[in-house]
N, C-alpha and C positions, 0 to 999 in steps of 0.2 A: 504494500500500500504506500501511495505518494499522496501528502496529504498540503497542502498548503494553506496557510490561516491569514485572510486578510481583514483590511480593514483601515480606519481611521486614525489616525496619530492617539494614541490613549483609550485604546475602545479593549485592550489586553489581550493581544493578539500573540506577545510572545508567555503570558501566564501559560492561555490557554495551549498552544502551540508544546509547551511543557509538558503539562497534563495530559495530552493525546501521547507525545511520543515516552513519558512514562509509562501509561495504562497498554499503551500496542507495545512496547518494548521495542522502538525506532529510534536511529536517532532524530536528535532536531537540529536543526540548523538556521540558526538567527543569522538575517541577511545583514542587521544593523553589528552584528556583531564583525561579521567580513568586511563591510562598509568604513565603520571607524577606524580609523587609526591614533596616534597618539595627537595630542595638540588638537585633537577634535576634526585632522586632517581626514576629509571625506574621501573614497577613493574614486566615488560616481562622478567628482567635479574633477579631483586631480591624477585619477591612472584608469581613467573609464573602462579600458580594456585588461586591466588585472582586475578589478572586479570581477567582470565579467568570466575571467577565466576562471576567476576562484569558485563564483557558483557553480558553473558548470562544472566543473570538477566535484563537489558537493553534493549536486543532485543524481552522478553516473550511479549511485549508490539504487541498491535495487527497492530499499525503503525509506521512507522519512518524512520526519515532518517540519516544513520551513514555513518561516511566519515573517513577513515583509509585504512593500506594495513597493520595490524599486523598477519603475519604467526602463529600465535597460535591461534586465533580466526576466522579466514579468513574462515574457511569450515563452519565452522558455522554461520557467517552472510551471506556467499554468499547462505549455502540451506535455510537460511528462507525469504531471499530475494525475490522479487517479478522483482525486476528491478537493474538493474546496470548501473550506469553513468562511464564513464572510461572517463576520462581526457588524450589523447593520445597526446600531445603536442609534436611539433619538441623540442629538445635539446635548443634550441636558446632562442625559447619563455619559457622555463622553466627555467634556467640559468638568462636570464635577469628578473623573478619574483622575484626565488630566492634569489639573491644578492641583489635586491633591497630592498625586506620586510625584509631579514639578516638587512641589515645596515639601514633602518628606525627603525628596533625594535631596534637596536645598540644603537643608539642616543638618542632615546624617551624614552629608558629602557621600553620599555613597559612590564607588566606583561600578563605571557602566561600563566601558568599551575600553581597552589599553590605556587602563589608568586617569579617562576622562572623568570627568565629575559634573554634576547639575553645579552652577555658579548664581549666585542671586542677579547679578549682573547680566546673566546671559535669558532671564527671562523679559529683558525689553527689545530680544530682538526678534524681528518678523521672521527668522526663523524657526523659533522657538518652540516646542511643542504645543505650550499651548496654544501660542497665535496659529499656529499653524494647523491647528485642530479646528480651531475655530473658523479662519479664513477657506481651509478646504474642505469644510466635511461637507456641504450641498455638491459639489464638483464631484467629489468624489464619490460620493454614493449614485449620483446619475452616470457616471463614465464607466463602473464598476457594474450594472446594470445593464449596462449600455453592451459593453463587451462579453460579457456573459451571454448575448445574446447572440455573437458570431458563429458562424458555424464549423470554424475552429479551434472551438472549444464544449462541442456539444459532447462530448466525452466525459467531461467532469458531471461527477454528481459534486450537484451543489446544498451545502447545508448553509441555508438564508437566515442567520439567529437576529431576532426583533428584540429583543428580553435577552437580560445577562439569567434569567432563571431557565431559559432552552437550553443555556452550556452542557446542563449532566445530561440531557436528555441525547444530544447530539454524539456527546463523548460514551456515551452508551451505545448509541447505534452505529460510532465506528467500528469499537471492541466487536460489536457482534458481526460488523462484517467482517472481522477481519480474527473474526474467530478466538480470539482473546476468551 
């Protein structure tokens, strides 16, 4: 099973992405994790095609489960996808994750990606999770809908969650396809 979890900057794409490739016994693979570099150096802006090389490389695995939405590799994880989780959350419940994990990882300094850290500083800018949560989740929920619809991608079972209370029920019916 190739299982990819998308969704909206803060809608816990790589929790759940966790919890699938726990429960199936996959690995996972966080795209933000191949993406950062140190210094908060993104690779999609400055070595677009090590990125690229690195997922692919990633996904030749015969299972797993990646959680991302990066437009450079997106057609290629979604055709060797087997299944897709899309995290469709109202605005409200995405806004209130994001701001909160923002400003828990603020405080805790938690380390995310090669030693990067949430900075208070770094939530005034329009990159920002949260801005950026905010500014693209109408876009992105129609594009994402949009493309689901192509016929190159009519292969994926798609699992549409509206409610973060569908998660177990979802993550339930992977196990059992997947025989768990």
């Amino acid at each position: 099973m190739r299982i990819v979890v998308v969704g909206t900057s803060g809608a816990g794409k790589t929790t759940l992405a966790r919890r699938i490739a726990d429960r199936l016994q996959l690995p996972h693979i966080e795209l933000d994790a191949i993406n950062w570099q140190s210094e908060w150096r993104d690779l999609t802006r400055h070595d677009p095609e090590e990125f690229v090389r690195r997922v692919t490389e990633a996904i030749q695995a015969e299972g797993w489960v990646v959680d991302g939405n990066y437009g450079p590799v997106r057609e290629r994880v979604w055709k060797r996808a087997t299944h897709l989780v899309w995290l469709d959350y109202e605005r409200a419940v995405i806004m209130a994750r994001v701001i909160s994990r923002s400003l828990l990882r603020a405080f805790l300094r938690t380390e995310l990606w090669a030693g990067n850290r949430e900075r208070w500083r770094h939530m005034l800018h329009p990159s920002h999770p949260i801005r950026w949560a905010w500014s693209t989740w109408e876009r992105r929920r129609r594009e994402t809908a949009e493309r689901l619809l192509q016929t190159g991608y009519a292969h994926l079972v798609v699992l549409r969650l509206r409610r973060p209370r569908e998660v177990s029920r979802a993550v339930d019916f992977l196990a059992e396809a997947a025989g768990v």
